[in-house]
N, C-alpha and C positions, 0 to 999 in steps of 0.2 A: 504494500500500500504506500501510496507518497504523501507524505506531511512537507505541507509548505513551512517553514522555519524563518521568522522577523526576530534578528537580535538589534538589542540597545544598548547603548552605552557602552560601559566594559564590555559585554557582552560582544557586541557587534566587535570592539578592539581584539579581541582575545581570540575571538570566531576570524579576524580577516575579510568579514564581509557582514552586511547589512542583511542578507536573504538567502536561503537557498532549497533548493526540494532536497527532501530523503527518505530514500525508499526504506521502507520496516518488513516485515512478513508479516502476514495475516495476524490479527490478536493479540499482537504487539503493544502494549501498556507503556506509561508515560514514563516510569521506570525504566523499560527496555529503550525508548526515545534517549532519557536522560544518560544513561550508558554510551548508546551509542555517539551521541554528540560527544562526550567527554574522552571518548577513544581517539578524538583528533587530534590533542596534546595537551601537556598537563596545565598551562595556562586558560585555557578551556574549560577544562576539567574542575581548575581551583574559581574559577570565577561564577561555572552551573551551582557548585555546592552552594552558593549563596542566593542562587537568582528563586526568582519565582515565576509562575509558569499561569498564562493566559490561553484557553481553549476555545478557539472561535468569542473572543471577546470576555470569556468566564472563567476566572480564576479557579484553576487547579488545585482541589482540597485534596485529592485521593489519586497520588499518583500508580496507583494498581489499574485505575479504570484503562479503558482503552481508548485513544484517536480514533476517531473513521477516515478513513482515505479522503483524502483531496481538504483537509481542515487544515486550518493553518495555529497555530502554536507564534506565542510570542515569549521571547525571552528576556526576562525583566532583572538586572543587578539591581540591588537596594538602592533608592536614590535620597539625596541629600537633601534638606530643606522639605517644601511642599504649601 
């Protein structure tokens, strides 16, 4: 299945890019999403463990549930101020 991927801030810094698709296999939970992103290196990796995760617009309580293909995921580093 493809999940579209919007990073921010660190995020987008860390990741090398603002956007990108990534294929999952079927059943694939936000978990296995968060894995797989953090497998692209450890700056990455150190900057997911802090972010928090947007599901078509709605805040990821339960990263066990699953994505549905073609949803987009946004990746959010704690921000300053507000």
């Amino acid at each position: 299945m493809s999940i579209r991927i919007r990073y921010f801030a660190a995020a987008a810094a860390a990741a090398g890019l603002q956007e990108e698709s990534v294929e999952l296999p079927p059943g694939a939970s936000f978990d296995d999403l968060t894995r797989h992103l953090a497998a692209k290196g450890p700056e990455l990796e150190r900057v997911l463990a802090r972010c928090s995760f947007l599901y078509d617009g709605v805040a990821v309580r339960d990263r066990s549930n699953q994505p549905e293909s073609g949803s987009v995921v946004d990746v959010l580093p704690p921000f300053a101020g507000g």
